[in-house]
N, C-alpha and C positions, 0 to 999 in steps of 0.2 A: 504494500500500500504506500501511495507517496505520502510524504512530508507531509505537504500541503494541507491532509486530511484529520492527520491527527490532533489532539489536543493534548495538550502539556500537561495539562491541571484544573481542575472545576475552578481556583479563584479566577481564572481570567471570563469566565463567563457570569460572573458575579453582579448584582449593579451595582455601579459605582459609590462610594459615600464620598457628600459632599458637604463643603463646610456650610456652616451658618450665613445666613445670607446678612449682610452687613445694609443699615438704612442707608439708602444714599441722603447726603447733606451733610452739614452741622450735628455732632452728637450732642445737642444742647440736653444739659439735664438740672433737676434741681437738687440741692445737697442731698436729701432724702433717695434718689435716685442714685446720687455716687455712692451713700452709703449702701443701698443696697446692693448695687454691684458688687462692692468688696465683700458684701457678704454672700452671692450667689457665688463668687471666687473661693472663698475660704471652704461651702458646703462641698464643691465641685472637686477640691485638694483632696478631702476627707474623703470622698466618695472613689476618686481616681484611685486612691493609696488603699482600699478596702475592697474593689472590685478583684472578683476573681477570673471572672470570664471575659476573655480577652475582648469579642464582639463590644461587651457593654463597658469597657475602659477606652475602643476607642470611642465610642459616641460619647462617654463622658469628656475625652481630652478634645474632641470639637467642640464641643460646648465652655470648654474649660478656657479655649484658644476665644470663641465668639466674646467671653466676657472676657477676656484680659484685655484684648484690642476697644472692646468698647469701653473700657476702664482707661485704657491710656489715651482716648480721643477724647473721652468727655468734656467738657467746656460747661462747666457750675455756672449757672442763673443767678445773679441778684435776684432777691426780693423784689417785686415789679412795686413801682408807684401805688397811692393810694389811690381810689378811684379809676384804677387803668387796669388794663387786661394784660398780663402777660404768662411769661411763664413761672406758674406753681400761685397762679391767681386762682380761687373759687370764684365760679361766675355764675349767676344769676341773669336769667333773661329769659322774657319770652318770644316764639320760636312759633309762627304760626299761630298764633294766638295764644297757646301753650305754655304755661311757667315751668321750664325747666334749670337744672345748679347741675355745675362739673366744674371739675378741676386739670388742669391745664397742666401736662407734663411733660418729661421727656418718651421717646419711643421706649425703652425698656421697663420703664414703671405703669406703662397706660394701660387701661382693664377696662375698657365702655362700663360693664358689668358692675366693678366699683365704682363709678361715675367719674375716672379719670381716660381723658385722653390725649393723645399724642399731641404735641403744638405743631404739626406736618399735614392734621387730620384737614380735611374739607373746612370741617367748623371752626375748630380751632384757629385757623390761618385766617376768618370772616372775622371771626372775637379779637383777634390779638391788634394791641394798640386802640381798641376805641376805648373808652371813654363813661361813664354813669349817665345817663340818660341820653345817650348817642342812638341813633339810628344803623342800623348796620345793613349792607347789603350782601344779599346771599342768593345763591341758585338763580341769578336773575331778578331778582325782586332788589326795588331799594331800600324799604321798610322789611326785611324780612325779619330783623334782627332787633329786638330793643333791649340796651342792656339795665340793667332795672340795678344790678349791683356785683361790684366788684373788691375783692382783697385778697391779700396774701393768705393763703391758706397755711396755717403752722404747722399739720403736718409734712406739707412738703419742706420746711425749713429746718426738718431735725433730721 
């Protein structure tokens, strides 16, 4: 039989592992956000160094690598102004007529679910920089957006 035909080994017909896909932009975060990094680092050390099965040491050392490199780009937020939207602001506003609050963070702390999201989000990037009783335009509307109240949110500050 030729060459051609054989196969060397099942890993090469494997698929491939790939790393963690990295946000494109700014890794803006808020302290609370770099703290938690160092600490998804510190879990990831602990788990790497206790893993026995080789498959799940390397998906912990991608994940280990995804959070070092987003730890060594982060770029920490001030406190945004009073009355202003930024990041690691609680924001209040309604939304289609709708009163809805969330908090404004970076991509790796954001949870819709816990009512934070990413400052890159659709929404977020309409919120960011206005103002307490500003009008904000969104999805094409010029009024979509009223911010009714904004501040620092202190969990993002610890």
């Amino acid at each position: 039989m030729s060459v051609a035909f054989r196969r060397e080994s099942d890993d090469e017909h494997m698929e491939p592992a790939f790393e963690w896909p990295i946000p494109i932009g700014p890794n803006l975060v808020t302290p609370r956000g770099l703290r938690l990094l160092g600490e998804e680092g510190a879990r990831m050390a602990e788990a790497i160094a206790n893993a026995t099965d080789e498959e799940a040491r390397k998906k912990l050392q991608r994940r280990q690598r995804y959070i070092h490199t987003r730890q060594s780009t982060a770029e920490v937020q001030a406190a945004p102004g009073a009355d202003t939207v930024g990041i690691g602001s609680r924001v209040t506003f309604t939304l289609n007529g709708a009163e809805r609050a969330l908090t404004i963070v970076g991509h790796d702390e954001a949870d819709p679910a816990q009512g934070t999201i990413a400052f890159s989000a659709p929404l977020a990037r309409a919120l960011m920089g206005a103002e307490v009783g500003e009008a904000v335009e969104y999805q094409g509307r010029e009024d979509a957006i009223t911010i009714l109240a904004a501040a620092t949110d202190p969990e993002t500050q610890a």
